[in-house]
N, C-alpha and C positions, 0 to 999 in steps of 0.2 A: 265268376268264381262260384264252383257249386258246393255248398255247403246242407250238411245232411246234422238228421238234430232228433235223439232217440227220446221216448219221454213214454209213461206208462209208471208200473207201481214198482215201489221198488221189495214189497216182501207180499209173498203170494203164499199161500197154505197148500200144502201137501194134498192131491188128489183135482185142485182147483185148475181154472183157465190162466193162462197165462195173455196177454193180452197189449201190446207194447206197437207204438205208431212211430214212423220216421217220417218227418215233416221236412221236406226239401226244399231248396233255395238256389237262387239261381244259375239252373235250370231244371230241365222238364227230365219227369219220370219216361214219357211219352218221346222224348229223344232218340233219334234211328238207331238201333244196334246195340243200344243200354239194353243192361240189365242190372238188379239193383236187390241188394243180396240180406241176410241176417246170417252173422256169424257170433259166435259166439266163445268165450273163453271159462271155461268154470277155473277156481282157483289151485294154483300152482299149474296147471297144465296149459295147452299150447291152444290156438285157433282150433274154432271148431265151425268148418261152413255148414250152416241148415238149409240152406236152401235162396232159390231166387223170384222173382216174376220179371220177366222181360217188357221191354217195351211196349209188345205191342199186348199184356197179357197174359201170357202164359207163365205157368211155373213149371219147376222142377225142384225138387225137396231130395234132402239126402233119405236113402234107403232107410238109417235109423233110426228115422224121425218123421219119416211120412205118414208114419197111419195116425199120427196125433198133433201134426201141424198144419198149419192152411198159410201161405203168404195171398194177402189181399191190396187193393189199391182203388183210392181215389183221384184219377185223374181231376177232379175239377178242385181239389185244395192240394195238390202235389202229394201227397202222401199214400205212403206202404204202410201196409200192417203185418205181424206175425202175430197168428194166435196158435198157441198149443197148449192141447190138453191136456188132463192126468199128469201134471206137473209132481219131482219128488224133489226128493231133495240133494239128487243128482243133477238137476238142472238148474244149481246155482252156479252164478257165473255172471263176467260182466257183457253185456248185450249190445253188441253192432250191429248197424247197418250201412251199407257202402256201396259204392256204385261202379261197375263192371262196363266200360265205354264199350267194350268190344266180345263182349258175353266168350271171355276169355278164363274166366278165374283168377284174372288179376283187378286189383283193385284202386283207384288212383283219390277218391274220396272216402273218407269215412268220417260219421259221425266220431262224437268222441266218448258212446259207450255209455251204457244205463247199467246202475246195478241190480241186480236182481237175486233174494236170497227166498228161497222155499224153505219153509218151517213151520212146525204147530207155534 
């Protein structure tokens, strides 16, 4: 059973790093054909997917959120990172991370979601 587990700060200042890790569980990041995602929900509105890193590496970020996002990974403690910068306080919202078997855009594990509020 693989289980995904978001953890980072939950209120961040206006203009700051954002910075949030998904620590995975049985199984690997490194998995064939995984890709393993952050999405996100700011409140009253719908999902919002930021972007992924795949198995073997590589990422792919949404277009409006690339020039200030980085998905990063540690293979040797299982874990993903998102970090984005120049945080406002349009990017509050509750924060996932989840895991794409088939680098499909669909997702069959998720974390169960970090909150995150930007504010002086």
């Amino acid at each position: 059973q693989v289980q995904l587990q978001e953890s980072g700060p939950g209120l961040v200042k206006p203009s700051q790093t954002l910075s949030l890790t998904c620590t995975v569980s049985g199984g690997s990041i490194t998995t064939s054909d995984t890709a393993w995602a952050w999405i996100r929900q700011p409140p009253g509105k719908g999902l919002e997917w930021m972007g992924v890193i795949s198995y073997g590496g590589n990422t792919v970020y949404s277009p409006s959120l690339r020039s200030r996002i980085s998905i990063s990974r540690d293979t040797s403690k299982n874990q993903f990172f998102l970090q984005m910068n120049s945080v406002t306080p349009e990017d509050t919202g509750v924060y996932y991370c989840a895991r794409d078997p088939r680098q499909d855009w669909t997702y069959n594990y998720w974390g169960q979601g970090t909150r995150v509020t930007v504010s002086s």
